[in-house]
C-alpha positions in Angstrom: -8.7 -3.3 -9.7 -11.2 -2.8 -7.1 -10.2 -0.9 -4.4 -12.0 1.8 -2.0 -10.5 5.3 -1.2 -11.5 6.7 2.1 -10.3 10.3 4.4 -9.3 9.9 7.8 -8.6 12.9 9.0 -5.9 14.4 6.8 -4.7 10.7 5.9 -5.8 8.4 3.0 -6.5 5.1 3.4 -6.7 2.8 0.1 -8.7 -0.5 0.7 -7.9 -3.4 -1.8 -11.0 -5.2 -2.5 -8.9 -7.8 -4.5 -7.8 -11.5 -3.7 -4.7 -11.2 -5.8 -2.7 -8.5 -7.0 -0.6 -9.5 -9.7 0.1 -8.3 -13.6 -3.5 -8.1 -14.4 -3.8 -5.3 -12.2 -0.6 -3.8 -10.6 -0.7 -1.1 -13.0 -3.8 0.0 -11.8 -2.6 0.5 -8.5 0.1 1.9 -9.2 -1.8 4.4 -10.9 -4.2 4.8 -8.1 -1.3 5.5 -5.8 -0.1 8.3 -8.4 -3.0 10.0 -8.6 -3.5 10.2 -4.7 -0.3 11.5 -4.3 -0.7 14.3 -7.3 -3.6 15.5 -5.7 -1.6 16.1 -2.6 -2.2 13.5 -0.4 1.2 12.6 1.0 0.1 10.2 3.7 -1.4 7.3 2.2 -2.2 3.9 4.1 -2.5 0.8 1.7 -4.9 -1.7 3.4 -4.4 -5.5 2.2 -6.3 -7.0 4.4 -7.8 -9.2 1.4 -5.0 -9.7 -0.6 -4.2 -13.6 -0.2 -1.5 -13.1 -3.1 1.0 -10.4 -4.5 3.8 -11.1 -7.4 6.7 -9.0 -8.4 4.6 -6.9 -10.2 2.5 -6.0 -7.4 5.7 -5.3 -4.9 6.9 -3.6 -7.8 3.3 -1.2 -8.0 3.9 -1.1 -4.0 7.8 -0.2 -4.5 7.1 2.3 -7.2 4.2 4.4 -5.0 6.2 4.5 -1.9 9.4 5.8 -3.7 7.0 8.8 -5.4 5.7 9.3 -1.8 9.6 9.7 -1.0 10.0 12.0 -3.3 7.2 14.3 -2.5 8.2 14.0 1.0 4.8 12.0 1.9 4.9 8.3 3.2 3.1 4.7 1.9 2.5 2.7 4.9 0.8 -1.1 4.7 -1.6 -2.1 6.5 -3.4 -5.8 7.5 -1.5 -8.4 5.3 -2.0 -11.7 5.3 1.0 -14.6 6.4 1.4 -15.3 2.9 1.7 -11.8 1.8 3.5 -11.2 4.6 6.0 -13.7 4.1 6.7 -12.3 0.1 7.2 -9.0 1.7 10.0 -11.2 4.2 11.0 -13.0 1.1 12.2 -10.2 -0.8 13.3 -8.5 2.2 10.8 -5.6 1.6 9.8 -5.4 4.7 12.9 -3.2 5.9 11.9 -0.9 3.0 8.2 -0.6 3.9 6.4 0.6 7.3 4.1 -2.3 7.8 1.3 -2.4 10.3 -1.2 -5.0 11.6 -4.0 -3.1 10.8 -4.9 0.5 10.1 -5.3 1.3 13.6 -2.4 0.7 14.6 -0.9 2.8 10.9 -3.0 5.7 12.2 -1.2 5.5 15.7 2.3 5.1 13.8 1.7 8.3 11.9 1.3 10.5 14.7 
């Protein structure tokens, strides 16, 4: 998985350099988004800008770090997707579980 971590301000913000993110890589994520929030980063911003695809293993990655942000009383919000990822999100109806954003901007706003 290639992805990008950057701080803004007391926030994280997780870039996904990936076209697709699907079996081959969801567990890397997930563990990405694990690891930021065991190092105490409860506010982390998932940027899939350049995702043109996500399966169920990818919501599932997704699904799996916002409910261990839950539970250490952080948030996941998503930023940027695409129609197409978008529409999975719609789809599955996982868009009333998720905070999703048009860009990171406009997450950054949300949060405060």
């Amino acid at each position: 998985m290639n992805f990008t971590v950057e701080k803004i301000n007391n926030d994280t913000l997780i870039i996904l350099n990936e076209e697709r993110v699907d079996a081959h890589n969801s567990a890397k994520l997930k563990e990405v988004l694990l690891q930021q929030l065991e190092q105490g980063n409860h506010l982390l911003i998932v940027q899939l800008a350049n995702v043109r695809f996500i399966d169920s293993s990818g919501l599932g990655a997704l699904l799996s770090g916002h409910k261990n942000a839950t539970i250490k009383s952080g948030r996941l919000l998503l930023a940027g997707l695409q129609p197409q990822v978008l529409a999975m999100f719609e789809l599955t109806r996982l868009n009333r579980v998720f905070e999703i954003y048009a860009d990171v901007d406009e997450a950054l706003a949300a949060e405060q």
